[in-house]
N, CA and C of each residue as an Amber inpcrd file, in Angstrom:
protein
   522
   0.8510000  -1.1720000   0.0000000   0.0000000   0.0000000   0.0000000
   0.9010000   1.2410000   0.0000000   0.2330000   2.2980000  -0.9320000
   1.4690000   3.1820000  -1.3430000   0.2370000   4.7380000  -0.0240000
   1.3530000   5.1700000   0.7900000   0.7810000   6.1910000   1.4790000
   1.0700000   7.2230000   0.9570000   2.5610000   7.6790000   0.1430000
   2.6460000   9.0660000  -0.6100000   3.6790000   9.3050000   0.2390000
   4.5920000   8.1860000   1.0830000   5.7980000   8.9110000   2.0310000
   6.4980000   7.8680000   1.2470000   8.1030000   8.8140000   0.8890000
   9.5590000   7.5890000   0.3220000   9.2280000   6.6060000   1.1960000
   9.5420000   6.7550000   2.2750000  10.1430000   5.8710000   3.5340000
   9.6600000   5.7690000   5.2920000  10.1840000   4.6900000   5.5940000
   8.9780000   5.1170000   6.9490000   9.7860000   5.8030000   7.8440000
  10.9130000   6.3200000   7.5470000  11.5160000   7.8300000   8.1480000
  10.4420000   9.2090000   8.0340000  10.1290000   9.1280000   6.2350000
   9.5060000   9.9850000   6.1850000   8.3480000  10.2070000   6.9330000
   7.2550000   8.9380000   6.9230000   5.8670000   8.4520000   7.0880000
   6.1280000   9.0440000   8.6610000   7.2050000   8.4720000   9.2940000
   7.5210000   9.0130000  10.9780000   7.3420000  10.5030000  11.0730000
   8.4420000  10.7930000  10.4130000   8.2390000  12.8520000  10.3610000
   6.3800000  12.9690000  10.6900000   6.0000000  12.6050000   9.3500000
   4.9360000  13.5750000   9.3350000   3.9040000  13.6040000  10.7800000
   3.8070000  12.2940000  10.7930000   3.0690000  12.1320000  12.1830000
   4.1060000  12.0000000  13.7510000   4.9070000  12.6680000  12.9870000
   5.7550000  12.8410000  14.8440000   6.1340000  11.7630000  15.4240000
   6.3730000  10.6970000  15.4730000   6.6020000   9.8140000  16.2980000
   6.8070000   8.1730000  15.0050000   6.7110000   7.2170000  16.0760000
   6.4160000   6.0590000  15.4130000   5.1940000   5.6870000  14.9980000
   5.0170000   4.8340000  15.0360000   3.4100000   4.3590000  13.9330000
   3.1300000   3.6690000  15.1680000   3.4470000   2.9250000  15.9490000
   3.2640000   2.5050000  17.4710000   2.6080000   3.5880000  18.2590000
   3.7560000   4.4470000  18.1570000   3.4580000   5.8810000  19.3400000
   2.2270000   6.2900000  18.2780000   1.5700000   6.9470000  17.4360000
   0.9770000   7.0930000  16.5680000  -0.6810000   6.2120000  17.1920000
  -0.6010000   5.0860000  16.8010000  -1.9860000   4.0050000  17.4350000
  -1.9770000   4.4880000  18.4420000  -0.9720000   4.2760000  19.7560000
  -1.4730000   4.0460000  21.0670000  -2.0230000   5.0080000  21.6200000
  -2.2920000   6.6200000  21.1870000  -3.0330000   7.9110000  21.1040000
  -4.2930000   7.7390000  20.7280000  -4.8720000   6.2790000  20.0170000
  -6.2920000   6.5480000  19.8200000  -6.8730000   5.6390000  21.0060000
  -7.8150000   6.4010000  21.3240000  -8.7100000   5.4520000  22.6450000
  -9.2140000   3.7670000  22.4620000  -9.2960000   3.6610000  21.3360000
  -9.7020000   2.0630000  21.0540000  -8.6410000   0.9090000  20.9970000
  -7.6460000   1.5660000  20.7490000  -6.2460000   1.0320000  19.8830000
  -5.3630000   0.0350000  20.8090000  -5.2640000  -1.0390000  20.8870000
  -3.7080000  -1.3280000  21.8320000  -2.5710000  -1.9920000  21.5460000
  -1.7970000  -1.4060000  22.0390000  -0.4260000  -1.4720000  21.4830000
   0.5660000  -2.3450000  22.3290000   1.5100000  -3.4120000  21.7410000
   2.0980000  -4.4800000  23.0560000   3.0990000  -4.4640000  22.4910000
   4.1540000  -5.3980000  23.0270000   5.5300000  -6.2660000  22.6260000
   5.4570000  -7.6490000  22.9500000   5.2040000  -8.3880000  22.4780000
   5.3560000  -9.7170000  22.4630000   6.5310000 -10.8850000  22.1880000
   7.1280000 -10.8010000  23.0850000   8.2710000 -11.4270000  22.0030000
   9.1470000 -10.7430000  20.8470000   8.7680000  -9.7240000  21.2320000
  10.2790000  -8.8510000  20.7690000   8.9120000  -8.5310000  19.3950000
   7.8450000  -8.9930000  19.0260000   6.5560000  -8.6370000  18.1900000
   5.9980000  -7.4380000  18.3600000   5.7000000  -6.9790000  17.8440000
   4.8400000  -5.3980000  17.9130000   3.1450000  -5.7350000  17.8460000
   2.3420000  -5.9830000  18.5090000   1.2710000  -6.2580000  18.3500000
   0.4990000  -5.2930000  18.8890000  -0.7750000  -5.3930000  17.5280000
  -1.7450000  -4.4930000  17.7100000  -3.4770000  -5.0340000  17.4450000
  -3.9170000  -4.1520000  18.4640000  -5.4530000  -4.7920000  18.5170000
  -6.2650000  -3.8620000  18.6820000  -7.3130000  -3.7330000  17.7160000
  -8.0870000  -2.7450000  17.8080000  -9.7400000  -3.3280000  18.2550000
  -9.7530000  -2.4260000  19.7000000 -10.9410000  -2.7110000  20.4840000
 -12.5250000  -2.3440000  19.8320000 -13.3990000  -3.0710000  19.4870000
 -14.6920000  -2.9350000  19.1600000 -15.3280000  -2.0470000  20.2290000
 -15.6710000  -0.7940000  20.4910000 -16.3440000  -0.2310000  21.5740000
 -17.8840000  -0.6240000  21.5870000 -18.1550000  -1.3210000  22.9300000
 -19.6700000  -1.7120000  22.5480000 -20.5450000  -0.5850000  23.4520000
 -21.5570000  -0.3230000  23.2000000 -22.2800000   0.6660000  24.1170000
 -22.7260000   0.3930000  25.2200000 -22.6510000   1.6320000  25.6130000
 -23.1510000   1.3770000  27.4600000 -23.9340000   2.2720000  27.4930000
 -24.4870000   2.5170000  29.0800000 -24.9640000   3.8000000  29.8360000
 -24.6840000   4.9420000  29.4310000 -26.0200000   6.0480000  29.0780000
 -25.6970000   7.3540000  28.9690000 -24.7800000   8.1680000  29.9060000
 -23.9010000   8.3140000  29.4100000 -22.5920000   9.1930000  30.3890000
 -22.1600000  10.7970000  30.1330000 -21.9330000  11.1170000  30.7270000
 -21.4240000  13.0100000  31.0010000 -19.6210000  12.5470000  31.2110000
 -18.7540000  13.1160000  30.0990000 -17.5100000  12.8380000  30.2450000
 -16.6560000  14.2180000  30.5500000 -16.3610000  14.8170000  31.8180000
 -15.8530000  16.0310000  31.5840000 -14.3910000  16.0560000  32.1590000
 -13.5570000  16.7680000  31.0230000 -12.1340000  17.2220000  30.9140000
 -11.5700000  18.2840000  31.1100000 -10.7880000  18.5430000  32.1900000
 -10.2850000  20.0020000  32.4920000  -8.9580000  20.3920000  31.7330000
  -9.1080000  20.8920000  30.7470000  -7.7840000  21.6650000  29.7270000
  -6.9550000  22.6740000  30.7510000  -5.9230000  22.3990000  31.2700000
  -4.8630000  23.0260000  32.2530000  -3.6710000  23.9950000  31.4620000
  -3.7500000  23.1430000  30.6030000  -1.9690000  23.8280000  29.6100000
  -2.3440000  23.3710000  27.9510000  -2.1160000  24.3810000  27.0530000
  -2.1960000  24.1920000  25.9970000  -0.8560000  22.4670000  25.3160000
  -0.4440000  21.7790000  25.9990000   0.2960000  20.5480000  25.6400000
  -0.8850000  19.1770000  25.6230000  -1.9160000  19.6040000  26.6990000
  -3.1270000  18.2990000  26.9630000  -3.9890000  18.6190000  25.6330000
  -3.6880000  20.0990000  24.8580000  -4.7920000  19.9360000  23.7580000
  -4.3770000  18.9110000  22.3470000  -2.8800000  18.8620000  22.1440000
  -2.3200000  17.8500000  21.5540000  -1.7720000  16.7370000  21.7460000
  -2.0270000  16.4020000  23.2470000  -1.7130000  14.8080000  23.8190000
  -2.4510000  14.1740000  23.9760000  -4.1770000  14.7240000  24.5680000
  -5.4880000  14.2480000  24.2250000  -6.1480000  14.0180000  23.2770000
  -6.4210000  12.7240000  23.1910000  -7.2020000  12.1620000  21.7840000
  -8.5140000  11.9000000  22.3480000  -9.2530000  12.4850000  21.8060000
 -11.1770000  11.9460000  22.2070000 -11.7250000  11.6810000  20.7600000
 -12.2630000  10.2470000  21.2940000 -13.3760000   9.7840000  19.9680000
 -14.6520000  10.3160000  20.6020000 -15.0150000  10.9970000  19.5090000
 -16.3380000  10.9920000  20.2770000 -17.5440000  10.5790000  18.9970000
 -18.3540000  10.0450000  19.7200000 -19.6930000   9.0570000  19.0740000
 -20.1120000   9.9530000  18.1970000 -20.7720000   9.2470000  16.9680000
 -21.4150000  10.3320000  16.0240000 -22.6760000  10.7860000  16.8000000
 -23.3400000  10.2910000  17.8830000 -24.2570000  10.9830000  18.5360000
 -23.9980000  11.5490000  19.9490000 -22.8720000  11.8330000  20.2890000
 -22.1840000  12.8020000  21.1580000 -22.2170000  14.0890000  21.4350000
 -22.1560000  14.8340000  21.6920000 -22.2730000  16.2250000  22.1580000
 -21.4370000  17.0000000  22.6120000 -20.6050000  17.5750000  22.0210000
 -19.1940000  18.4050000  22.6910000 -19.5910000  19.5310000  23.2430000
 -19.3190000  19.7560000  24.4200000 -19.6160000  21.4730000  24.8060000
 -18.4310000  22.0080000  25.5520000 -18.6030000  23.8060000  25.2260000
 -17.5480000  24.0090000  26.2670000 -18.4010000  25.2310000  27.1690000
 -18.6290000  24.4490000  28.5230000 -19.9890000  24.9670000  29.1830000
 -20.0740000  26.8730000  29.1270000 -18.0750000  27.1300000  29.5100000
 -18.4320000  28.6920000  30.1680000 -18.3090000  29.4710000  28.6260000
 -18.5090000  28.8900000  27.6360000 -18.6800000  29.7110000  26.6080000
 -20.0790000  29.4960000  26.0030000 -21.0510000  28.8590000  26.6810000
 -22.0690000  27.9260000  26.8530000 -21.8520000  27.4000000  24.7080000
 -21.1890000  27.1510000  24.6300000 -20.5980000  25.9670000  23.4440000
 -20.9340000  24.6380000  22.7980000 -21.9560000  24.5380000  21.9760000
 -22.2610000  22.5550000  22.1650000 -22.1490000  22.8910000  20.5270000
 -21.4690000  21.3970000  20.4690000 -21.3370000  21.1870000  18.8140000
 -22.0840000  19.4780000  18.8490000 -23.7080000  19.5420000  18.5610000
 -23.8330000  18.6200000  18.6380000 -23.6790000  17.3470000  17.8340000
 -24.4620000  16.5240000  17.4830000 -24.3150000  15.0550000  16.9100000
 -23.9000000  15.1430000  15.4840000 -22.8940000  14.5470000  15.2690000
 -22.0680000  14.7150000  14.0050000 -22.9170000  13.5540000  12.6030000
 -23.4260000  12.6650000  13.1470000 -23.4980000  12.0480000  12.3010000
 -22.7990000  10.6990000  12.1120000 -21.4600000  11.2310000  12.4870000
 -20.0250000   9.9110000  12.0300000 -18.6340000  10.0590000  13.4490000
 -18.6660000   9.3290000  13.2630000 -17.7400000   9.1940000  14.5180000
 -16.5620000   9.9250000  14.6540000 -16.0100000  10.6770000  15.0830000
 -14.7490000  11.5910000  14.8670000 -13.8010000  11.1280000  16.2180000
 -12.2470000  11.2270000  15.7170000 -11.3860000  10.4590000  16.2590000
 -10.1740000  11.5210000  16.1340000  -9.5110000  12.6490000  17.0460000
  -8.4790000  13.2200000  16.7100000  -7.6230000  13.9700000  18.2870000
  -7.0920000  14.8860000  18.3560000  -6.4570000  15.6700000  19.3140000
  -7.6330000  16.6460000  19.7870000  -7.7790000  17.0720000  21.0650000
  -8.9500000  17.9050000  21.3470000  -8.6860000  18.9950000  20.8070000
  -7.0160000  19.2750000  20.4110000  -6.9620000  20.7050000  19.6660000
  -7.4660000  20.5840000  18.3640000  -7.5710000  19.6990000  17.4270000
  -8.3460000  19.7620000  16.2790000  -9.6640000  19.5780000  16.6610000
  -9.9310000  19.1700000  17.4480000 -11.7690000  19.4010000  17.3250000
 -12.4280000  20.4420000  17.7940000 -11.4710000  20.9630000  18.7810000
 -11.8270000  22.6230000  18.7210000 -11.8540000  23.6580000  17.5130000
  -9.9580000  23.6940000  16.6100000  -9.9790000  24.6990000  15.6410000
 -10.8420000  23.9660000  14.4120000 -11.2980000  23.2560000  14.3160000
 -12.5770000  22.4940000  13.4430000 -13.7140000  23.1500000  13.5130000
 -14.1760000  23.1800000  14.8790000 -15.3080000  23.6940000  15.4280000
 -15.3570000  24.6310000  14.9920000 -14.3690000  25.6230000  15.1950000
 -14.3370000  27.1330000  14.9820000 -13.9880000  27.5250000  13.4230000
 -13.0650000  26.5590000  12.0990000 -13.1860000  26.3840000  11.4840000
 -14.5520000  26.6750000  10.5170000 -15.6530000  25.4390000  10.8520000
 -17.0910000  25.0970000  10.4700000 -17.9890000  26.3720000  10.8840000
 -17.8870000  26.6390000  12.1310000 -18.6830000  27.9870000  12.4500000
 -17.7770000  29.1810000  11.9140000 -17.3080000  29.2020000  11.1390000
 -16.7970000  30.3940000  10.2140000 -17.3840000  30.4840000   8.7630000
 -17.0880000  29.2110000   8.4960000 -18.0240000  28.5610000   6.9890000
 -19.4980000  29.4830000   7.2880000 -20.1050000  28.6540000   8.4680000
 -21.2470000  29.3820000   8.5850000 -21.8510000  30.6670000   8.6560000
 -20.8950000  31.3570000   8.6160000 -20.8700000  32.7480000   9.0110000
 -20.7650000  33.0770000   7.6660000 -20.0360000  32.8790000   6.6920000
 -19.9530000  33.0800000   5.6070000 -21.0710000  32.8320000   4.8460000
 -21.8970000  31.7610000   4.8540000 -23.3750000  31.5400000   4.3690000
 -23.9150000  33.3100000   4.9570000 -24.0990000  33.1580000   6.0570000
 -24.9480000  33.9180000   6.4440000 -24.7270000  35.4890000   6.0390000
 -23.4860000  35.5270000   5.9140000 -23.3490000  37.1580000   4.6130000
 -24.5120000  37.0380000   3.5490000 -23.6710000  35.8430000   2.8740000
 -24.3220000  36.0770000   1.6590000 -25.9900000  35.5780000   1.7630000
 -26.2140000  35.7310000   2.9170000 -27.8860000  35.7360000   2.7750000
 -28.3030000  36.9990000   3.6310000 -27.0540000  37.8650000   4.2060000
 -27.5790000  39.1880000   4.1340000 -27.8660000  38.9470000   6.1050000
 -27.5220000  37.9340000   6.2770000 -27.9850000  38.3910000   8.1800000
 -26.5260000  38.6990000   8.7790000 -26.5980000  39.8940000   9.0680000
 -25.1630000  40.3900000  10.0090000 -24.8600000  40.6830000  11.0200000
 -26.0880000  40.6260000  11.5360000 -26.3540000  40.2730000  12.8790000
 -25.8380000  38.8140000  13.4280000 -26.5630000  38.4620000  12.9030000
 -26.2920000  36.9940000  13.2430000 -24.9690000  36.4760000  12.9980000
 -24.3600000  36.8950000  11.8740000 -22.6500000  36.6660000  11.4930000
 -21.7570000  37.1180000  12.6470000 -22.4190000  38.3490000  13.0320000
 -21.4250000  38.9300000  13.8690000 -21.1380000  38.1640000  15.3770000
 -22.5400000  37.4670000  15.6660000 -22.8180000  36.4980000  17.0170000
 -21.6920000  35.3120000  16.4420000 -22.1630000  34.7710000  15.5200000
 -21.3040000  33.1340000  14.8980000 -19.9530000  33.8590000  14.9140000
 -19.3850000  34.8870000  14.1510000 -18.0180000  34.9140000  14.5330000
 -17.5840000  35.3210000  16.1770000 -17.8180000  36.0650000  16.4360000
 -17.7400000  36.2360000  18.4090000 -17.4510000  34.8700000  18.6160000
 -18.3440000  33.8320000  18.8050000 -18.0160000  32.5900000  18.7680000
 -16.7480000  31.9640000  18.4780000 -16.7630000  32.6210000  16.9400000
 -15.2080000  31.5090000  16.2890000 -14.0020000  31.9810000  17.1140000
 -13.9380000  33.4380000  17.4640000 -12.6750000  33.8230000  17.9800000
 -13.0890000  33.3620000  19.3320000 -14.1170000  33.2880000  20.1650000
 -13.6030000  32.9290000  21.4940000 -13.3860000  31.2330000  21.8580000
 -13.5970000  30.3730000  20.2240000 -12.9160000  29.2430000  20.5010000
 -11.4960000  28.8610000  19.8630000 -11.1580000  29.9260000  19.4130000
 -10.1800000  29.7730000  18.8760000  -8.7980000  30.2890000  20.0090000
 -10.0750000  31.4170000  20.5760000  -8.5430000  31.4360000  21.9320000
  -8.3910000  30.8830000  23.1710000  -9.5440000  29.5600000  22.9410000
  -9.4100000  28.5100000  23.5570000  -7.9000000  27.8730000  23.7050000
  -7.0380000  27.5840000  22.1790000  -6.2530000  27.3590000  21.7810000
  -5.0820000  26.6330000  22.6550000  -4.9580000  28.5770000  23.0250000
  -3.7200000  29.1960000  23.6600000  -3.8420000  28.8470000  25.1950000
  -5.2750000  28.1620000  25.8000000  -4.9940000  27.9120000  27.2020000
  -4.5280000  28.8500000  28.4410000  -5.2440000  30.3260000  27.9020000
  -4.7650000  30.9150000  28.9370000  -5.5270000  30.7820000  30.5210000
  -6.6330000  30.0630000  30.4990000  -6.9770000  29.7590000  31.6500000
  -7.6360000  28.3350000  31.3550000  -7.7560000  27.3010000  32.0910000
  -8.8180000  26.4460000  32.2580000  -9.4900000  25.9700000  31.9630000
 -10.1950000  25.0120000  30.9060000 -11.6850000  25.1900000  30.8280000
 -12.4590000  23.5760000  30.6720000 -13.8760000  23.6460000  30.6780000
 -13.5860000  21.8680000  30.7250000 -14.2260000  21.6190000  29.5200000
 -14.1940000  20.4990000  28.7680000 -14.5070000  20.0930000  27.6150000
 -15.1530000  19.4620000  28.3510000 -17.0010000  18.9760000  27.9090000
 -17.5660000  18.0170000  28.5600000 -18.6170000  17.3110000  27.3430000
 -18.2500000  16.2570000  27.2510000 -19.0260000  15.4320000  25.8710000
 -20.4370000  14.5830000  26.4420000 -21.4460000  14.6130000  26.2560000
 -22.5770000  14.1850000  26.5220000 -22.8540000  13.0270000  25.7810000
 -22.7340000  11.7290000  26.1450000 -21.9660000  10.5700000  25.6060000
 -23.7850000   9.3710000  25.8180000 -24.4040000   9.7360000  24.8870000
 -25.5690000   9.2270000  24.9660000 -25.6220000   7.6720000  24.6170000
 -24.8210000   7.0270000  24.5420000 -24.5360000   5.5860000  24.0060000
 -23.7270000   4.8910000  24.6480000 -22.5130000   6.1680000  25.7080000
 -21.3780000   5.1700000  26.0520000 -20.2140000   4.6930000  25.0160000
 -19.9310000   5.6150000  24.1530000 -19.1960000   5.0680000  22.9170000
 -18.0790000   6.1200000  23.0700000 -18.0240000   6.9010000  23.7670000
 -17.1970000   8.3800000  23.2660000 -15.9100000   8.0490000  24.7880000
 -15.0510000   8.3450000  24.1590000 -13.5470000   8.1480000  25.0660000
 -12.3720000   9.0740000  25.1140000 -12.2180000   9.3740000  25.9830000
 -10.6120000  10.3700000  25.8040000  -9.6390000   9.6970000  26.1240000
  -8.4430000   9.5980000  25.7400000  -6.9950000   8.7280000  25.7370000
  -5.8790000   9.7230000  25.9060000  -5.2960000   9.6050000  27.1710000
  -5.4150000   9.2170000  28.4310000  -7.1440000   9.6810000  29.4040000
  -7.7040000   8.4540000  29.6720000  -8.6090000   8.9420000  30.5060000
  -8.4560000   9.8690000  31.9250000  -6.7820000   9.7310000  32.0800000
  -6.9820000  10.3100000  33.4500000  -7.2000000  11.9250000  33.6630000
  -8.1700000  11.9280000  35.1770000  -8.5670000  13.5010000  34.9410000
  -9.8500000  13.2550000  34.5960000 -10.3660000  12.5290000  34.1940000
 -12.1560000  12.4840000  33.1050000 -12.4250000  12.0650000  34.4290000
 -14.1630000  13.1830000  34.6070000 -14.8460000  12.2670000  35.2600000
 -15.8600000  12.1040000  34.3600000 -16.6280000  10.7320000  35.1570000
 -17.6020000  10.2360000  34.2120000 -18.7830000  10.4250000  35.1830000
 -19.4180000  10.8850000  34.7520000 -20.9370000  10.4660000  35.5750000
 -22.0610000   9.9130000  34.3160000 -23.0840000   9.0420000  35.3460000
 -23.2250000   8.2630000  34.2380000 -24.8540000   9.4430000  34.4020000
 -25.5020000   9.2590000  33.0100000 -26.9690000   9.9150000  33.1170000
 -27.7950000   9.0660000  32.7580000 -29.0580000   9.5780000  33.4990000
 -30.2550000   9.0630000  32.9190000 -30.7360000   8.6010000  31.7230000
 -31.2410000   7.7470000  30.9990000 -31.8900000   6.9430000  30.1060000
 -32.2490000   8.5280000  29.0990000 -32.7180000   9.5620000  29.1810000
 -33.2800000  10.6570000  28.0940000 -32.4030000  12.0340000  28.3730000
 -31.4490000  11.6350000  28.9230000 -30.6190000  12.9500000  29.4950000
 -30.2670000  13.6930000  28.1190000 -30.2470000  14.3370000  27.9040000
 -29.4970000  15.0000000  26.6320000 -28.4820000  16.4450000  27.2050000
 -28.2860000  16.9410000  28.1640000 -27.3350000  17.5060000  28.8570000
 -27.4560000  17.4830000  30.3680000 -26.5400000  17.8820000  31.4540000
 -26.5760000  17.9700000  32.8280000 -26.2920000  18.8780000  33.1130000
């Protein structure tokens, strides 16, 4: 299988690390040594209990060491910006710093619709938005990412730090 890298020097560069170090960042993924073997196994997540998963962002380094899958029917919010990007549709799997500048990304798109249909009011609210998640970024204070995990499917890697509380059967936020 041809990826578009010479070599797996190169293939390393791009993604920073090894292809080992690389897997063991996604929440499903696990990574061993066996006998001097590199073995890998990728976990089927089966669903559980409606759960509330919340993450306290301390230092802009946890926004690119944290990997959260979160369920295509998940719910990302970031409460003190009262923030929810709800149900995607498809399952998304990356660094919490890309699913933030995504977020803010997409709600820019949107803003751009909304010129060209003439509401500028409303553009001006959707961008306010994009910049105050975008200076999420930079981590100058605190804040918690909390995913509303209606299936039990949605995970952050490293879990530690997450609490989980589990919710009610129709909860759709707490």
């Amino acid at each position: 299988m041809d990826l578009g890298y010479e070599d797996q020097d190169e293939f390393e560069d791009a993604i920073q690390g090894t292809f080992e170090d690389f897997l063991a960042k996604f929440p499903h993924m696990e990574v061993k040594e066996v006998e001097g073997k590199k073995l890998f196994k990728m976990n089927l997540p089966s669903p559980g209990p409606p759960r509330k998963l919340t993450f306290t962002v301390k230092d802009s380094a946890q926004l690119l060491d944290v990997t959260l899958l979160k369920d295509e029917e998940a719910d990302l919010e970031i409460p003190h910006l009262e923030f929810v990007k709800g149900a995607s549709r498809k399952r998304e799997i990356d660094s919490l710093y890309f699913h933030l500048s995504t977020s803010a990304d997409e709600l820019e798109q949107h803003a751009g619709a909304l010129i060209e249909a003439g509401n500028v009011e409303q553009k001006e609210k959707v961008l306010k938005a994009v910049n105050s998640l975008r200076s999420l970024l930079d981590v100058e204070t605190s804040f918690d990412v909390v995913i509303i995990d209606r299936r039990g499917l949605s995970e952050f890697k490293p879990m530690d730090g997450v609490q989980v509380e589990e919710l009610g059967p129709s909860s759709s936020s707490a």
